[in-house]
Backbone as JSON, one array per atom type, in Angstrom:
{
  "sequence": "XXXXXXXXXXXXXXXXXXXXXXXXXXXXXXXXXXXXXXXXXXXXXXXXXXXXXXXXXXXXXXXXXXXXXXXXXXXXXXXXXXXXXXXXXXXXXXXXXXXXXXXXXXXXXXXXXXXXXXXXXXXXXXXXXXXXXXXXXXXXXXXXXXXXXXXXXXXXXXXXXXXXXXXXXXXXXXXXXXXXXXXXXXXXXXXXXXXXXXXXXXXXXXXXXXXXXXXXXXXXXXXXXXXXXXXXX",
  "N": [[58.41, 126.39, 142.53], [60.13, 128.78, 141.23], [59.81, 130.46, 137.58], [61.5, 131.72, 135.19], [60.47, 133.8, 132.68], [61.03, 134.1, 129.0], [63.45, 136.13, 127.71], [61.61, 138.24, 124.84], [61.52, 138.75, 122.12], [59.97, 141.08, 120.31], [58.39, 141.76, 117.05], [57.31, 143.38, 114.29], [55.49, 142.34, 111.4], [55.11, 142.39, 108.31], [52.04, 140.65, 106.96], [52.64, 138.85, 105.19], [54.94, 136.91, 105.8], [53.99, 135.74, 108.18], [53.48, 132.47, 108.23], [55.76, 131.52, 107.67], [57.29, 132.86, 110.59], [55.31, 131.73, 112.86], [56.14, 128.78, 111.71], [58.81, 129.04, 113.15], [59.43, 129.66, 115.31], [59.35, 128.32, 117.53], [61.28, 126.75, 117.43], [63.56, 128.19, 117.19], [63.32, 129.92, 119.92], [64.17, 127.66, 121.35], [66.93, 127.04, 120.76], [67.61, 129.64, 120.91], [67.29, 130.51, 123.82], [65.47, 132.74, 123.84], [61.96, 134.13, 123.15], [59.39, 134.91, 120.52], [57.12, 137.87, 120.11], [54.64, 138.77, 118.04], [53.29, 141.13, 115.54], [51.32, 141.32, 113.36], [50.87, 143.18, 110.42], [49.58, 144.87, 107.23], [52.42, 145.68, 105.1], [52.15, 148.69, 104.51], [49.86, 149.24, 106.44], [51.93, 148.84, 108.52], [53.49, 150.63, 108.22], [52.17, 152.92, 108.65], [51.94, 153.08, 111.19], [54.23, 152.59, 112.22], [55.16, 155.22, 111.76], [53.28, 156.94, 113.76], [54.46, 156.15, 115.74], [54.68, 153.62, 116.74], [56.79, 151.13, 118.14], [59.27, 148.48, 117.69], [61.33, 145.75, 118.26], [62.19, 144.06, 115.4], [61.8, 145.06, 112.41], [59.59, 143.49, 109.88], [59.07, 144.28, 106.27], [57.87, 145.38, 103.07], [61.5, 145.03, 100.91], [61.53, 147.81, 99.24], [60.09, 149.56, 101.17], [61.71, 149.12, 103.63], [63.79, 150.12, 102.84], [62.9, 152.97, 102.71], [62.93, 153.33, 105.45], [64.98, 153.08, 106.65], [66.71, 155.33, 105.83], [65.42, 157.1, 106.62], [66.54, 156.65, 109.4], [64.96, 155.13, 111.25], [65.24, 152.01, 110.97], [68.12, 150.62, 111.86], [70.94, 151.58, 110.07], [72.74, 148.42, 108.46], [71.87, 146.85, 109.49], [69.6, 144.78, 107.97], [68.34, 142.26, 106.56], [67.11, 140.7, 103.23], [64.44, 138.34, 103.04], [62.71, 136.83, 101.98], [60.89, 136.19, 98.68], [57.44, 136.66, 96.91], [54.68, 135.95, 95.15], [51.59, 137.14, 93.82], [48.7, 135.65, 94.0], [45.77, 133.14, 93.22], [42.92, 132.05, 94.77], [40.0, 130.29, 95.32], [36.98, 128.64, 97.24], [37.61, 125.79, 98.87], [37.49, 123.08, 96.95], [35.68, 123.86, 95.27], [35.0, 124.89, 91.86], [37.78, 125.6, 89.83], [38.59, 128.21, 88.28], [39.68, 129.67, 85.38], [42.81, 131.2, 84.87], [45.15, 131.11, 83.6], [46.41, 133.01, 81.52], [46.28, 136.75, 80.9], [43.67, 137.39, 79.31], [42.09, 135.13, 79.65], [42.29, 135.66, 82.62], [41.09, 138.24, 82.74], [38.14, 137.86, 81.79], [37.13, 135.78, 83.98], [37.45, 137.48, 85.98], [35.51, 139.26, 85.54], [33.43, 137.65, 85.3], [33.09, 136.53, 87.92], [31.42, 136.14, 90.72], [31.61, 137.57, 93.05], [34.57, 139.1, 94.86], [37.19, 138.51, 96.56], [39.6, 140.89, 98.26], [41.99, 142.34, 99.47], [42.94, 146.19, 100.74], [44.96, 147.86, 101.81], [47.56, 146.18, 102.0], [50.27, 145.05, 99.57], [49.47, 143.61, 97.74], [46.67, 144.25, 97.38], [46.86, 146.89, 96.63], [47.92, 146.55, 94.2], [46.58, 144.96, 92.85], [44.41, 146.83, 92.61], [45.6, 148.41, 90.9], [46.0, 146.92, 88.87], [43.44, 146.31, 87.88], [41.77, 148.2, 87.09], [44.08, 149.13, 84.67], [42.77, 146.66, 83.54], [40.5, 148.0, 82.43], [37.88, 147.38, 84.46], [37.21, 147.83, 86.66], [35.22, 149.14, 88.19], [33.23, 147.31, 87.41], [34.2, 145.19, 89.58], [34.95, 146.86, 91.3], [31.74, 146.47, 92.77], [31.3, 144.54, 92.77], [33.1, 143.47, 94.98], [34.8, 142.08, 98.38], [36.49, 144.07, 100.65], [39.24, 143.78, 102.57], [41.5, 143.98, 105.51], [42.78, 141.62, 106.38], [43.65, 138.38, 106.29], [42.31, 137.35, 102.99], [41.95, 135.03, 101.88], [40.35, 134.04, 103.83], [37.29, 134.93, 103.35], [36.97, 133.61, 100.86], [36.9, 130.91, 102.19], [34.6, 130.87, 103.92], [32.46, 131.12, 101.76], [31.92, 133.7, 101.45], [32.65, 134.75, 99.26], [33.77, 134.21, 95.8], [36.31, 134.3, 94.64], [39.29, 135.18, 96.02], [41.56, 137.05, 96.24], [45.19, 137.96, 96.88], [48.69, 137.75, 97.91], [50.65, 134.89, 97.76], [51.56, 133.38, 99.78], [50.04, 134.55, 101.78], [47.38, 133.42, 101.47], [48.17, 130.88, 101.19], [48.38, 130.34, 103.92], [45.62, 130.03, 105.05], [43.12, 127.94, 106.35], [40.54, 125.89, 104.1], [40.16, 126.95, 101.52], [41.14, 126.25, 98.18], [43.95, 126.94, 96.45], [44.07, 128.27, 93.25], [46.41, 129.53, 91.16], [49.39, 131.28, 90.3], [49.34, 135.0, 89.26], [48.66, 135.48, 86.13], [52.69, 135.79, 84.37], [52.57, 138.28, 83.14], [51.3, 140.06, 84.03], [52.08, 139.93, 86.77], [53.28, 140.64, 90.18], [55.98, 140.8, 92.06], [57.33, 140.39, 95.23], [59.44, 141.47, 97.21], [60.91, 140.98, 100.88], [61.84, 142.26, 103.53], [64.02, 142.36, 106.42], [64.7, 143.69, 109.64], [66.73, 145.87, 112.23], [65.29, 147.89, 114.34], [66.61, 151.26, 114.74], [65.67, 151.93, 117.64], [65.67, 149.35, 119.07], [64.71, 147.7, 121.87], [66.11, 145.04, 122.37], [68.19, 144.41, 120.32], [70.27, 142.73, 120.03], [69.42, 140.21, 120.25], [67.56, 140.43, 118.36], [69.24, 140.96, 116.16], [69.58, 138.26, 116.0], [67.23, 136.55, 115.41], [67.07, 137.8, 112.68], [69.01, 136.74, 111.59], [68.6, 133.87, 111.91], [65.79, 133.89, 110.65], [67.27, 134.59, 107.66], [68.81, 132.36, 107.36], [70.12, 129.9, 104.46], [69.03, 126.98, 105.64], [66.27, 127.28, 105.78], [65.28, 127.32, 103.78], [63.38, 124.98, 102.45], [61.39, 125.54, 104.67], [60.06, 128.11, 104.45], [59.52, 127.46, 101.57], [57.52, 125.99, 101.7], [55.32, 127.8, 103.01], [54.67, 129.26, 100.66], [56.67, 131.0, 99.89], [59.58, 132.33, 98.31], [62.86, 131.24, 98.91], [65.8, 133.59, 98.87], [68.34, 133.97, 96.55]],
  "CA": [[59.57, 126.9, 141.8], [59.64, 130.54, 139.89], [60.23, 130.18, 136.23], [61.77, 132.75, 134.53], [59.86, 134.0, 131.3], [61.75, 133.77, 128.29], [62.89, 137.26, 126.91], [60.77, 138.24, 124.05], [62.02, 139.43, 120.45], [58.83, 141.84, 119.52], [58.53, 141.87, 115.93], [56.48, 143.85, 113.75], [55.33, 141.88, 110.99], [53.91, 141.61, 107.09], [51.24, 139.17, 107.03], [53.4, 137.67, 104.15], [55.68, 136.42, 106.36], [53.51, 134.8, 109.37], [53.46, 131.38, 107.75], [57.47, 131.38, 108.49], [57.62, 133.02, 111.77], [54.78, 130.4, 113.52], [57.17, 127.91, 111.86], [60.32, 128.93, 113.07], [59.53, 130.38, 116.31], [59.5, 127.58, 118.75], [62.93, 126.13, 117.74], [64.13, 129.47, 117.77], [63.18, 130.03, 120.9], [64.71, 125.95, 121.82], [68.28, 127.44, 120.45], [68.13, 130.74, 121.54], [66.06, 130.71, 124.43], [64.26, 133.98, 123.24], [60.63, 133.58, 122.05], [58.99, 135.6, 119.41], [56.23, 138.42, 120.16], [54.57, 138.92, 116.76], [52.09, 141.38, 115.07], [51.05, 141.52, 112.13], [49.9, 144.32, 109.56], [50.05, 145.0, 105.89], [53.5, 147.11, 105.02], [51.64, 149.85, 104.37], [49.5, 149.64, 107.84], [53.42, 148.69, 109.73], [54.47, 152.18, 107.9], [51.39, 154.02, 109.33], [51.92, 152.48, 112.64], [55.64, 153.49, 112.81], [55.14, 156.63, 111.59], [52.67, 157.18, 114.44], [55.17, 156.39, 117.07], [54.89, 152.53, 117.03], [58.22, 150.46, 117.95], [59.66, 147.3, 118.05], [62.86, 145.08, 117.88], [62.39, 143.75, 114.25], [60.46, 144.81, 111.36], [59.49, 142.7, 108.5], [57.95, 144.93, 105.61], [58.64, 145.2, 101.85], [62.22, 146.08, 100.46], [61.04, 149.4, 99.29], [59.59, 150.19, 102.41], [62.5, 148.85, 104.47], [64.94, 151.39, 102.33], [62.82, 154.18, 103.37], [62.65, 153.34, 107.36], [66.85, 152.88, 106.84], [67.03, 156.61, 105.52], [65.19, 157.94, 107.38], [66.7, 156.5, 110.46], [63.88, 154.56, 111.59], [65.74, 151.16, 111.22], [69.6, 150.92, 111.93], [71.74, 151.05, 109.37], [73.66, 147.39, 108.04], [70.79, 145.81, 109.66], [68.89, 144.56, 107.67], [68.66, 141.18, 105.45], [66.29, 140.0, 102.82], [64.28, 137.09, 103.34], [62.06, 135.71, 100.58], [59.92, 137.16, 97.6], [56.37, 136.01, 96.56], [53.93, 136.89, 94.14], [50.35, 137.46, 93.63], [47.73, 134.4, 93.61], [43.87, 133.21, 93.25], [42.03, 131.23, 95.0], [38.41, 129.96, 95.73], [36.8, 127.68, 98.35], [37.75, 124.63, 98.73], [36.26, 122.44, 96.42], [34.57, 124.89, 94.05], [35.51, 124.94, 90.53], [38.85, 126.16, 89.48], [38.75, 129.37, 86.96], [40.73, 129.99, 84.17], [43.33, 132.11, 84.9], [46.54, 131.22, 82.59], [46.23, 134.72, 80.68], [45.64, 138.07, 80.99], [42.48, 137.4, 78.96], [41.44, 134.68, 80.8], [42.27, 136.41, 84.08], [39.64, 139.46, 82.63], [36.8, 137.27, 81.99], [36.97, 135.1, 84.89], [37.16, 138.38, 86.77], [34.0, 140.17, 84.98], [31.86, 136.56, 85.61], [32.79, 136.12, 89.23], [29.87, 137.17, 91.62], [31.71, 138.08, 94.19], [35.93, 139.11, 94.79], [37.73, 139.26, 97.89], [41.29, 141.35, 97.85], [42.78, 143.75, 100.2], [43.01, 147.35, 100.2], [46.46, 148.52, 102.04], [48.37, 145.92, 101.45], [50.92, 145.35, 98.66], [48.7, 142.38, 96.72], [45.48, 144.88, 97.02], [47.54, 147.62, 95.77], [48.23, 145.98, 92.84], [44.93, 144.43, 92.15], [43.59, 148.04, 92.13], [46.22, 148.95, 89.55], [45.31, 145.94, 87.29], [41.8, 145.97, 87.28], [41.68, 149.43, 86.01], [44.18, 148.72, 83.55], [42.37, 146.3, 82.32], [39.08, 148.71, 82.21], [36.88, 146.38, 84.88], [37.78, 148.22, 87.95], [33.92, 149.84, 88.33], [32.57, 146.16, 87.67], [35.08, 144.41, 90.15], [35.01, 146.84, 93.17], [30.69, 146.71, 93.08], [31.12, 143.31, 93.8], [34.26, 142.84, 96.2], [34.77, 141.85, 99.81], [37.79, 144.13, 100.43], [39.82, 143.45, 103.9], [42.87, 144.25, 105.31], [43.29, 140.54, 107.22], [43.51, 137.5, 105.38], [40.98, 137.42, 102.33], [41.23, 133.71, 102.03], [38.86, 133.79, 104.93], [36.25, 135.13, 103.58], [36.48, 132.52, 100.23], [36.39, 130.31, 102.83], [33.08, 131.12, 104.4], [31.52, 131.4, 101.17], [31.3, 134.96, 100.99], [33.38, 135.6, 97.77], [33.93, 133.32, 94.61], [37.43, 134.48, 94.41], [40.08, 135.5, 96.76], [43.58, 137.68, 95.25], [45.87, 138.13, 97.89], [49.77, 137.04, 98.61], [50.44, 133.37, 97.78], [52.12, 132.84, 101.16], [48.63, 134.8, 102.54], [46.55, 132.8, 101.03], [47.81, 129.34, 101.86], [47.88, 130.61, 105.64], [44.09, 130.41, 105.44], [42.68, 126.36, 105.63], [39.15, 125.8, 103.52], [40.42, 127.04, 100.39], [42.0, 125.97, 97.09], [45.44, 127.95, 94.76], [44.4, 128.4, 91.9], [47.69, 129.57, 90.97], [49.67, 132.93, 90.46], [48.29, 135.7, 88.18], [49.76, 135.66, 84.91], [53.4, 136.68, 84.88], [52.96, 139.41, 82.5], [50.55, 140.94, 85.31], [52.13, 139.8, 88.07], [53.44, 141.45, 91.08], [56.87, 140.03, 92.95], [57.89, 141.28, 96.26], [60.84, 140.87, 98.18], [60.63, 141.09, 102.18], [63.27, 142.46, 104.28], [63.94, 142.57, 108.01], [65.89, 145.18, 110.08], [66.33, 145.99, 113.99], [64.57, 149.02, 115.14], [67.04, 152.05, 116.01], [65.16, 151.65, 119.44], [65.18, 148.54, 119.8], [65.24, 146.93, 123.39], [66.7, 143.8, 121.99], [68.95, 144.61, 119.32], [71.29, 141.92, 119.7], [68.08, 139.45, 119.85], [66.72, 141.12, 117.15], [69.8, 140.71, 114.96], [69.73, 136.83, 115.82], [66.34, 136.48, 115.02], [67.24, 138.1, 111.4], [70.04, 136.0, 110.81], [68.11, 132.59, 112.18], [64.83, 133.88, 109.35], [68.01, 134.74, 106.64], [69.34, 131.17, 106.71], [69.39, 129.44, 103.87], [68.19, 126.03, 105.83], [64.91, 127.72, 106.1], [64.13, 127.15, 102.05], [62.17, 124.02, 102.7], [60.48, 126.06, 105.33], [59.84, 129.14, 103.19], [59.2, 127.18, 100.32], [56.46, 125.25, 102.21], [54.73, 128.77, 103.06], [54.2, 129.93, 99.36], [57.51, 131.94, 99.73], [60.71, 131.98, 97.61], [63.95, 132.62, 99.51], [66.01, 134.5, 98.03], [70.03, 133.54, 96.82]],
  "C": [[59.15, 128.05, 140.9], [60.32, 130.14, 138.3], [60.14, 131.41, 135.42], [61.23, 132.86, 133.35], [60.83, 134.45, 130.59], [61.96, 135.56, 128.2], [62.2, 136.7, 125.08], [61.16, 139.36, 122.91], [60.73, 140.34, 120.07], [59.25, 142.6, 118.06], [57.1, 142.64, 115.51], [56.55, 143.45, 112.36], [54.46, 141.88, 109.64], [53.41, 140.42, 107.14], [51.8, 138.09, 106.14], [54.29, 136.59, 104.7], [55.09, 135.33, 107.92], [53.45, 133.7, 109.54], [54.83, 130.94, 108.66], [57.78, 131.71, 110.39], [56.33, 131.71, 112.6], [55.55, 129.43, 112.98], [58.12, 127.36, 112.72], [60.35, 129.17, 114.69], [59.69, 129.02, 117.36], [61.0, 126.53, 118.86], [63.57, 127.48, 117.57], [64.28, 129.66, 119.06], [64.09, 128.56, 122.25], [65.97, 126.55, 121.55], [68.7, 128.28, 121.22], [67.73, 131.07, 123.15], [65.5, 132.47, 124.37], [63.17, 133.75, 122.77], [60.69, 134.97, 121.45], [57.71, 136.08, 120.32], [56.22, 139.24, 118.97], [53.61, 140.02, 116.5], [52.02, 142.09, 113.88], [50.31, 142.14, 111.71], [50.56, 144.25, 108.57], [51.23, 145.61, 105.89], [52.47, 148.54, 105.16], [50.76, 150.15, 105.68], [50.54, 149.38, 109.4], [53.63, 150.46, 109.51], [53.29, 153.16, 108.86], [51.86, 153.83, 111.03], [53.09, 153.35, 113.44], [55.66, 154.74, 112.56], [54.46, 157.28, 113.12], [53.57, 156.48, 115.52], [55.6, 154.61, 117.32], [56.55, 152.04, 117.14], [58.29, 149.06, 118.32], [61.03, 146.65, 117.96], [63.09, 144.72, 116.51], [61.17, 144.37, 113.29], [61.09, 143.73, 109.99], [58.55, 143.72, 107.35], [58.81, 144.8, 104.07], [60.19, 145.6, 101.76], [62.41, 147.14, 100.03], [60.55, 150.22, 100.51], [61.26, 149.95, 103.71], [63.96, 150.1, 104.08], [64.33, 152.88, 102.91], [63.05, 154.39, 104.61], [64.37, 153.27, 107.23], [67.28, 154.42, 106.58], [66.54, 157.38, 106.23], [65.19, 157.46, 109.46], [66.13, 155.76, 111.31], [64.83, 152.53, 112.19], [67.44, 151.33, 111.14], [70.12, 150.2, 110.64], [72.81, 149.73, 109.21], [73.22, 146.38, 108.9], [70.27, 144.57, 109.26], [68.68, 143.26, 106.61], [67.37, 141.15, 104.35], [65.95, 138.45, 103.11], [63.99, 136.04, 102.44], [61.4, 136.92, 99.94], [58.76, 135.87, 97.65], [55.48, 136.89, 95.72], [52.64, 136.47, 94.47], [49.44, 136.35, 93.45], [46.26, 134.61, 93.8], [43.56, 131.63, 93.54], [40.6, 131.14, 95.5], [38.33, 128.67, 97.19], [37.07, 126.34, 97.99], [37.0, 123.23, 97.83], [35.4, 122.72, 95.32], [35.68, 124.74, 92.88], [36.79, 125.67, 90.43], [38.73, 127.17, 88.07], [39.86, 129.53, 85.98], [41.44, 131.24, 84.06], [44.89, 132.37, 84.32], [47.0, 132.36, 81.9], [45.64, 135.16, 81.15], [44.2, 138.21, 80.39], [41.47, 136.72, 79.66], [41.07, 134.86, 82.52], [41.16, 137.51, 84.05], [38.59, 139.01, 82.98], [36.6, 136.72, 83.02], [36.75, 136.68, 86.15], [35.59, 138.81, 86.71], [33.09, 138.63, 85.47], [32.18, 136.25, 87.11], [31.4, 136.77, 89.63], [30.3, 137.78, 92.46], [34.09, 137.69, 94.14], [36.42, 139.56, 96.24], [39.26, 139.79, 97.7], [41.43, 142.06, 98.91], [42.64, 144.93, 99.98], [44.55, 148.09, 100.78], [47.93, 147.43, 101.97], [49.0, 145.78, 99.64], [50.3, 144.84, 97.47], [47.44, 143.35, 96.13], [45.65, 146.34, 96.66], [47.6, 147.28, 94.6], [47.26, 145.6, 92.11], [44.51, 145.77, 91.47], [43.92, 148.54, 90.81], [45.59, 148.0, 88.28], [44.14, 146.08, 87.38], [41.36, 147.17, 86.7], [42.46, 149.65, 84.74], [43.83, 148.1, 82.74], [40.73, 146.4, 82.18], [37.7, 148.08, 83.0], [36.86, 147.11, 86.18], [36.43, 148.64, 88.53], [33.46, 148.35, 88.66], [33.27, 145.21, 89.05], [35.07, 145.08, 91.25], [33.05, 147.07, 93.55], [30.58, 145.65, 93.47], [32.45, 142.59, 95.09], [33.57, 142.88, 97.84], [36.18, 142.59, 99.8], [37.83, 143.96, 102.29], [41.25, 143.48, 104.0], [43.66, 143.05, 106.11], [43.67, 139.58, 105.95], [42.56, 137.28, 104.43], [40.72, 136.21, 102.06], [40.28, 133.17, 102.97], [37.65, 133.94, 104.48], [35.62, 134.4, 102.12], [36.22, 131.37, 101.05], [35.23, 129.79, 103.26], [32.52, 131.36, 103.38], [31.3, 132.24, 101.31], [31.93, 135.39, 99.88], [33.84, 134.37, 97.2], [35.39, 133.23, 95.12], [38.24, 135.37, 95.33], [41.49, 136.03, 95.82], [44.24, 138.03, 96.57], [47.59, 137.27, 97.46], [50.0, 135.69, 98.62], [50.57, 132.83, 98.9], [50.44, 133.47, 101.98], [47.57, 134.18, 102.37], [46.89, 130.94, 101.58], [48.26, 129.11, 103.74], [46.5, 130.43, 105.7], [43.88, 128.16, 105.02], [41.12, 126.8, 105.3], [39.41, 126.27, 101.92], [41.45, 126.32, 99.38], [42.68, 127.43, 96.5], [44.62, 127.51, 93.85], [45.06, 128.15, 91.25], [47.59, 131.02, 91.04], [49.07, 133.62, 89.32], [49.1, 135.14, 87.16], [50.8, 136.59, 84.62], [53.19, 138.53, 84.13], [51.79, 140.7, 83.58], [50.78, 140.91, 86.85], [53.1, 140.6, 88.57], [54.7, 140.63, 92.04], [57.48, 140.89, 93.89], [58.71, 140.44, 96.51], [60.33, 141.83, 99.76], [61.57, 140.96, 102.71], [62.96, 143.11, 105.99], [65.1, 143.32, 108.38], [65.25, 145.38, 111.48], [66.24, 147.43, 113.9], [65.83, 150.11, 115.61], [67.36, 151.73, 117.44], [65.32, 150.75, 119.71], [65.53, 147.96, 121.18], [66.63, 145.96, 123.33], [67.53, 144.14, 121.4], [69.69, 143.47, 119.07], [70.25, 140.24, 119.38], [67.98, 139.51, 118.67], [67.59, 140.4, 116.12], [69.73, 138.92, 114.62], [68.65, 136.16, 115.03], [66.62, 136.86, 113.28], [68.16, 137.18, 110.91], [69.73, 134.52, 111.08], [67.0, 132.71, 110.48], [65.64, 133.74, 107.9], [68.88, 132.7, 105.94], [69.35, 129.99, 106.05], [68.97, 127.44, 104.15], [67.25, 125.84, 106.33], [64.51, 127.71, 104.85], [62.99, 126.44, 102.5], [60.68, 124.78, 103.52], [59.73, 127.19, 104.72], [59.3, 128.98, 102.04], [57.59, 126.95, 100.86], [55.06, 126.36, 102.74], [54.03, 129.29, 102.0], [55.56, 130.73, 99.13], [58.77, 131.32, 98.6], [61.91, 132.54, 98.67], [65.32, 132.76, 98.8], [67.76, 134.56, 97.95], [70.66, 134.04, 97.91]]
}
């Protein structure tokens, strides 16, 4: 017997969001029969991507970024939903001591005595890091000892190559071997919102939109929540 292969929703994907889509995708796919073809990059390495010609049926990338790809045509206008927000967290390996990171003061020092920091560099979390750690005058001491990466950095607290991991709360508890911390301290922290939108181009479109309005609904909290994410009234 021949067995027809499902069509296939191709999404282009912030790593913030991967938690949810491996969730959601196989009863998605049970409802709709559509599966999910996923791939994931920082916003900022989706924007290079599409800029450079890349396409797909859905993106997922920040709300700031998703307003520019709508203006400039990129994603179709009255598209597009929000999904969830999340903020900024720290964690270490599993098991290892927990740092003191309640305050901005305590967030300094614990920085300056790590041995070793893993963070990002193009996404939105390792954006932000960069900004704070030079605001708060450490930025010289803090990138002589980092692990920076543009995958998951809870991997590489994992493996014992870095004390401390900063990354994406939802990116971070995608990674098993490590412990949260928790989030930075708010008066330094960093909250995104993450919004999806069908492609102009896309093949799918009508897929696409289902797929946005299956991720948008709100009896996907639990699921969302259970990621690190918030979703969003």
């Amino acid at each position: 017997m021949t067995v027809t292969p499902a069509v296939s929703i191709d999404v282009l994907s912030t790593l913030a969001l991967r938690g949810v889509l491996v969730a959601v995708s196989d009863d998605f796919r049970a409802s709709t029969g559509l599966a999910v073809t996923t791939t994931y990059r920082s916003t900022r390495m989706a924007l290079e991507a599409i800029a450079q010609g890349v396409t797909a049926d859905v993106a997922i990338v920040t709300r700031e970024a998703m307003a520019d790809l709508v203006h400039d045509g990129v994603i179709a206008a009255g598209s597009t939903a929000d999904l969830a927000s999340c903020g900024i967290a720290v964690a270490v390996r599993a098991g290892a001591a927990r740092p003191d990171i309640a305050t901005v003061a305590a967030l300094r020092r614990t920085l300056l005595d790590a041995k070793s920091i893993a963070f990002s560099r193009a996404g939105v979390s390792g954006m932000h890091f960069g900004r704070l750690i030079a605001d708060l005058g450490i930025a010289d001491e803090v990138c002589r000892k980092a692990h920076i990466s543009d995958s998951f950095v809870g991997e590489v607290a994992a493996r014992g190559d870095a004390e401390i991991a900063v990354q994406q709360m939802s990116e971070l508890m995608a990674v098993a071997g490590i412990d949260i911390v928790g989030p930075l301290p708010d008066a330094v922290q960093k909250t995104s919102v993450f919004t999806a939108g069908v492609f102009s181009a896309a093949a799918r479109s009508d897929g696409a939109a289902a797929l946005i309005a299956w991720l948008a609904d709100p009896r996907l909290a639990p699921v969302i929540a259970g990621t690190g994410l918030q979703q969003l009234a």
